[in-house]
N, C-alpha and C positions, 0 to 999 in steps of 0.2 A: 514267756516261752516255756516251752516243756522239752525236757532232755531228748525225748523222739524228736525234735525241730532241733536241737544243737546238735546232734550226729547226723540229722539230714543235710546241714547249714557245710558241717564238718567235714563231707565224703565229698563234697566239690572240689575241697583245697583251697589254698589261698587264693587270693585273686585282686583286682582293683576294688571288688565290693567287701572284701572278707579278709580281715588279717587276727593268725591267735597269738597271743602270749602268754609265755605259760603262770605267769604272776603277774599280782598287781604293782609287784618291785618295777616293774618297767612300764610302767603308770605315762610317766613321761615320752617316751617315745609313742606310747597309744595316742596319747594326745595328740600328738604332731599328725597321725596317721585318722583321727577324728577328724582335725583342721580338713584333713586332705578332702575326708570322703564329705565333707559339707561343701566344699567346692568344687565336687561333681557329682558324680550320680549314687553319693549316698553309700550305708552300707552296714556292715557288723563288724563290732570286734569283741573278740571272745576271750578272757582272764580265766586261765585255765586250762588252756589248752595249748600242746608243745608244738615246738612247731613240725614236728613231724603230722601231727593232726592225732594225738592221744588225747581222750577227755579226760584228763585225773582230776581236774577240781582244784581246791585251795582249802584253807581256812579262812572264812568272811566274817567278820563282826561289824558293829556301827563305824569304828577307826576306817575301818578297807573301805567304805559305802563313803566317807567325807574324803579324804585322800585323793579316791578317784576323780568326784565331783570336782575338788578344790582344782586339781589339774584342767579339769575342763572348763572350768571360768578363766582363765587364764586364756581361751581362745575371744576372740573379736573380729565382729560385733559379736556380743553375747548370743551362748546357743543352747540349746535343753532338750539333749538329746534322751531316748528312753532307758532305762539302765534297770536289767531282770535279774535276778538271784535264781538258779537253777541249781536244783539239789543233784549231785550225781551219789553220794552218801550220805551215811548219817552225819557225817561231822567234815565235809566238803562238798561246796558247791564252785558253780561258773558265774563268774559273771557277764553279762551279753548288756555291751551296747551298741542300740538301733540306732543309726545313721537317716536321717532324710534327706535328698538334697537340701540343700540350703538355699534361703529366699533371697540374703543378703551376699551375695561372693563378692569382691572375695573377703576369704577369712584370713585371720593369723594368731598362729599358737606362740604367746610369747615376741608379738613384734614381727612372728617371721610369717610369710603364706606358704602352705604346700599345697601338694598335687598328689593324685595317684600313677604310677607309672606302672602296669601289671602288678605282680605283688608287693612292690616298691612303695617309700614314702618319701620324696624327693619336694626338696626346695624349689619354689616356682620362679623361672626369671624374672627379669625387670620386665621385660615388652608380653610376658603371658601375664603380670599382677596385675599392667595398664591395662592391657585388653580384657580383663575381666570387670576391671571397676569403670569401664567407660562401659562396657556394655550393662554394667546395674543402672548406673546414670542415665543412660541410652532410654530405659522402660520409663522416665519422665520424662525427661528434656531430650530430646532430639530434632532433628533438622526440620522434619516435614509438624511437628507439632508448633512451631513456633510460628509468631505473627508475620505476616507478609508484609514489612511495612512500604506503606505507600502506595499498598493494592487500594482496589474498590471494587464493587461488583462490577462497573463496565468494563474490567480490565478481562473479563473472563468471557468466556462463549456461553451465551443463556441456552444458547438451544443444544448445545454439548449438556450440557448440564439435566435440560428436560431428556433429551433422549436416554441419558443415562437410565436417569428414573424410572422411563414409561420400560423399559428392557427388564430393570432389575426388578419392577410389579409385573411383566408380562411371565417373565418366567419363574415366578415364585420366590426371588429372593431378598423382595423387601414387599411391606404392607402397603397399600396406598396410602400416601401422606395427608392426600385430603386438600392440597396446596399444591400449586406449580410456581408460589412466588421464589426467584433464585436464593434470598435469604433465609426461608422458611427451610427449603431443601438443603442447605449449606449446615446448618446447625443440626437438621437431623443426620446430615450425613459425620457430624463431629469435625467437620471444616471454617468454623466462627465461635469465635468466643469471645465474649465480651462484646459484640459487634464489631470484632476487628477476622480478615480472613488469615487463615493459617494456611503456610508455604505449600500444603498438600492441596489447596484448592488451586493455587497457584500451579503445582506441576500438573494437577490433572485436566485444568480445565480453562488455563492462562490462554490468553489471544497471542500469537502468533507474532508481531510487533512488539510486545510487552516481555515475553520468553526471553526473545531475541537481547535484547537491552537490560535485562534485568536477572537474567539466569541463563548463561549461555551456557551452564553445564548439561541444560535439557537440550539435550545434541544428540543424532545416532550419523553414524557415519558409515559411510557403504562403498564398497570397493569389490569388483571384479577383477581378479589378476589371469594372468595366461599364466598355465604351468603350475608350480607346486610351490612357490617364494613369492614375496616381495617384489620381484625385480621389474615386472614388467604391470600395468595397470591396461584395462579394457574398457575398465567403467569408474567412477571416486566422485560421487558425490555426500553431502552431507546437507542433514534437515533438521532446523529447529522447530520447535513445540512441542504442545503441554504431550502427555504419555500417550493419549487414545492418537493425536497426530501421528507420533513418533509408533505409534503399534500398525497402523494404515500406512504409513510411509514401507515400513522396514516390510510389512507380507506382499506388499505392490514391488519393492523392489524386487525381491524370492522368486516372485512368478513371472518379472521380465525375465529372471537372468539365469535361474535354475535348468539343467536340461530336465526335459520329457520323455518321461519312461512309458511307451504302451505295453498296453496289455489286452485279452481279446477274453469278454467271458462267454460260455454257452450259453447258446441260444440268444446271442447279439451279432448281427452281421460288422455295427460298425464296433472299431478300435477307441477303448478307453484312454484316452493320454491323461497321465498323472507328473508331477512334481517329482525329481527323483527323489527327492526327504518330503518325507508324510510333511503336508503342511500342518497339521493339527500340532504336530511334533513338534516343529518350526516355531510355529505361533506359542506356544508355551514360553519354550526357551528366550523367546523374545522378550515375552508377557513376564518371567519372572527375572530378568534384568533388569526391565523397568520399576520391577516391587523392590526389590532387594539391594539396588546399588547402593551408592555413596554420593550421596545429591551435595554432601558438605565440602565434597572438592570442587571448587569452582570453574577449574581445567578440565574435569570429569567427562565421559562420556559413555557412550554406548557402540562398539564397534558390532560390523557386520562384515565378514570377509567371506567372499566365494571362492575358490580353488579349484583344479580341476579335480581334486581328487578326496577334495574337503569343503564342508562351512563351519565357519568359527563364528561363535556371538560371545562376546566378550564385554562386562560391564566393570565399572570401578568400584574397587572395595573389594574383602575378603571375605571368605567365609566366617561367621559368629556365631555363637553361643556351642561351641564346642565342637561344631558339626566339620566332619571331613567329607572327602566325594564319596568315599567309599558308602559313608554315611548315607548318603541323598538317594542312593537306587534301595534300601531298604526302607521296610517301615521305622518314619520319625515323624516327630513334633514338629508340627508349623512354626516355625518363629521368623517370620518376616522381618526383617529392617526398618520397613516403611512399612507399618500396621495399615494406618488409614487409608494410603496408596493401595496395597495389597486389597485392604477387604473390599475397596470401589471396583476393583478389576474382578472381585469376585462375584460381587454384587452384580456387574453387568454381565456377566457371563463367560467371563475371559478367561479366568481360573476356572477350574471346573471342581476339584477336592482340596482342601488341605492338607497339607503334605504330600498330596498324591502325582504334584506336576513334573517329576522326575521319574517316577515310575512311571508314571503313565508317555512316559516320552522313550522310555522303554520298551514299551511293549509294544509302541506303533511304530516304533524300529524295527523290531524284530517279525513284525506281521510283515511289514516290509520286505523283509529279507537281508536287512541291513545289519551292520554292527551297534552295537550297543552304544549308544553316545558316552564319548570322555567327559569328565569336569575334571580342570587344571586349577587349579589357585598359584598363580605367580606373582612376585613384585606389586603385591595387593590387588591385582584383580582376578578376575574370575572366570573363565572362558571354558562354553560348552563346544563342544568340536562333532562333529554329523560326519561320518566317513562315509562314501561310496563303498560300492563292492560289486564290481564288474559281473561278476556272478549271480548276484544275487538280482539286478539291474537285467541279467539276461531270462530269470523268472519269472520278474514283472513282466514282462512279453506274452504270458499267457501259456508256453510250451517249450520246451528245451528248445536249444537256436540250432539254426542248422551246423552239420557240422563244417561247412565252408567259411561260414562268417565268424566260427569258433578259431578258424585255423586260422584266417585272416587276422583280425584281432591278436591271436599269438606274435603274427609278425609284426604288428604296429605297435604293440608296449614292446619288442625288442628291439628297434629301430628307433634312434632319438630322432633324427634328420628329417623320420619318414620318407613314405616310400612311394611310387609312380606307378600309375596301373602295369606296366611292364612287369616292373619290376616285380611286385605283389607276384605278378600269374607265373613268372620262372621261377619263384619260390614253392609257391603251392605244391604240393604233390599228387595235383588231380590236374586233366585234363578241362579249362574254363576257359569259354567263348569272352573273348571283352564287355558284350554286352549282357551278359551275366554273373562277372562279374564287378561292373559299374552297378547292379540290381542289389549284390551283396555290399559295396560299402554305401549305394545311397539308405538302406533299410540300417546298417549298422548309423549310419550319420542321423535321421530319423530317432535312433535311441537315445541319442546324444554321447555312444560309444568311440564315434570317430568324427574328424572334420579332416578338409582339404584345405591346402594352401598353394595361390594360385590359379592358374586358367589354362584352361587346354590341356597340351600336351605337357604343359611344364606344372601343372597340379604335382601336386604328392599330399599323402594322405598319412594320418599320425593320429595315433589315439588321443583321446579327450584325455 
């Protein structure tokens, strides 16, 4: 490094990548603060610099250069981090050491693991030191890499399997294998080893009868409820099989049960009806529950819940390798849970980028006219949530709404009881015939804005 890069390093401030001390007498606490940036995203520390951010330097000779080092073997597993001599005078320099992440986390200085907390050097807990050393474990031995014992190929769908294939050569993301025998494909696809099938050919491509009996955690469960809770159910079914099932199950359910939103483009006489959530949006959120769960809890599942005013997909397991939600609508690293799983969804065309299937579930929100989808991590699972917006639902229509059906609607989200054609038209503050105004709430029912409850005269009407 040259001193122009340790005053550039240095106008930042401290930070979770950057901490100075102004000697190497607190050798020791660098250390801790090394530990830390090796078990996460790396970083600098600077000997010689105060911590107000002054570069004075030091006096450095071979003692200062072992001292340092000696301190930093003292972290585990062993690390070799870069360590520069930067002259700021003739008879005082800095010392800069360069941090990598680290391949092995987690680490510890002295028996103990840290973290970084902002410019902080903080002791790791017990349940962050396990979740870091399961998730090293995790990159050999995990759930979908290991044998299926007691499979065989007839336990699986042959022709799931060719179709897979002939999709992921149609669209350029595998070479022709030259082979259509299920063995041949199974090892290229890294799902056999040794001639025995591993649990990832099993979730992706198991028979239905064998799922069932043998891995009842490959479950999606689906549920329509009336209103905004729990309390009341419309629809509750639930589907076993391998993932491509369970991805066909959960988008067939979306499109019985989702309202349709039209829209009207130029220069088309007829009305577009669309999914009030982008399906493509949809299908992702789905597609990366199936990549990403926790296949190792055997209760596990895959929730689907519609609401009037929400859908929730929610899968088992937490979020891992550092990442928050906040994390997932920027640009990040792909790191799947289930590699193998993941890249076969990719490979067929289900994934479309890595990294990108959060953003891009963004943005077809937002084309939409929608709100930005939530990601919640609770009680270890993971649930993406797709809000409506009445509003925005009235853009899909192609033209601002009338303003009757505008007014209408005002009085049906303030009415929980809802409300009776009468009653609607003495509310209004315009002068409307009844059969014009039955014209505005069947067009609003049409959007899937309002429903009736009832017959005849004793109907009443309440927003969706």
């Amino acid at each position: 490094m040259t001193l122009d890069q340790i005053k550039a390093l240095v106008a930042s401030g401290e930070s979770e990548t950057l901490e100075f001390k102004a000697t190497t007498g607190t050798r020791r606490e660098a250390a801790a603060t090394i530990c830390a940036m090796f078990n996460q995203r790396g970083g600098h520390v600077l000997f010689g610099v105060t911590p107000e951010g002054v570069v004075m330097g030091q006096e450095v000779n071979e003692r200062t250069f072992e001292e340092v080092s000696a301190e930093i073997q003292r972290i585990d597993p062993p690390v070799f981090p870069e360590i520069d001599r930067v002259r700021v005078s003739d008879d005082r320099q800095v010392v800069a050491v360069r941090v990598s992440p680290g391949s092995s986390p987690p680490y510890q200085y002295k028996g103990v693991p840290y973290r970084r907390v902002g410019n902080t050097t903080r002791r790791m807990s017990s349940d962050e030191y396990n979740r870091v050393l399961f998730e090293r474990m995790h990159a050999e031995q995990r759930w979908e890499n290991q044998p299926a014992t007691g499979w065989t190929i007839d336990d699986l769908d042959i022709a799931e399997i060719r179709n897979m294939i002939a999709e992921a050569v149609r669209i350029g993301r595998m070479n022709e294998p030259g082979s259509r025998e299920p063995e041949e494909l199974l090892r290229g696809l890294g799902m056999m080893r040794d001639g025995v099938l591993l649990r990832a050919a099993a979730a992706l491509f198991g028979k239905t009868e064998r799922i069932e009996c043998d891995m009842p955690q490959c479950l999606l469960r689906v549920a329509r409820f009336r209103g905004l809770d729990r309390s009341e159910f419309l629809d509750n079914r639930q589907f076993h099989g391998n993932a491509f099932q369970l991805l066909a199950s959960g988008e067939r359910f979306l499109r019985e049960t989702l309202p349709i939103a039209g829209r009207f483009e130029s220069g088309r006489m007829q009305r577009i009806d669309e999914p009030l959530y982008p399906p493509l949006a949809t299908r992702e959120a789905l597609a990366n529950a199936l990549c990403h769960r926790d296949y190792a809890t055997g209760g596990g599942s895959i929730g689907l819940a519609v609401y009037d005013d929400r859908l929730e997909i929610t899968s088992i397991g937490p979020l891992h390798f550092g990442l928050t939600a906040d994390d997932l609508f920027g640009p990040h690293e792909s790191k799947p849970w289930n590699p193998l799983i993941a890249r076969t969804f990719y490979r067929r065309g289900i994934i479309e980028e890595w990294g990108r299937g959060t953003i891009r579930m963004a943005d077809l929100t937002a084309a939409a006219g929608l709100p930005r989808p939530e990601i919640e991590e609770r009680n270890d699972c993971v649930t993406v949530r797709f809000q409506r917006n009445d509003a925005a639902l009235i853009r899909q229509a192609g033209s601002a709404i009338a303003e009757r059906q505008q007014a209408v609607m005002s009085l049906l989200r303030r009415s929980g009881a809802g409300l009776s054609l009468r009653e609607i038209r003495s509310l209004l503050n315009e002068q409307v015939s009844d059969s014009q105004l039955r014209r505005t709430l069947a067009a609003l029912k049409v959007k899937g804005l309002a429903r009736a409850t009832g017959h005849g005269r004793g109907s009443r009407w309440m927003a969706t």
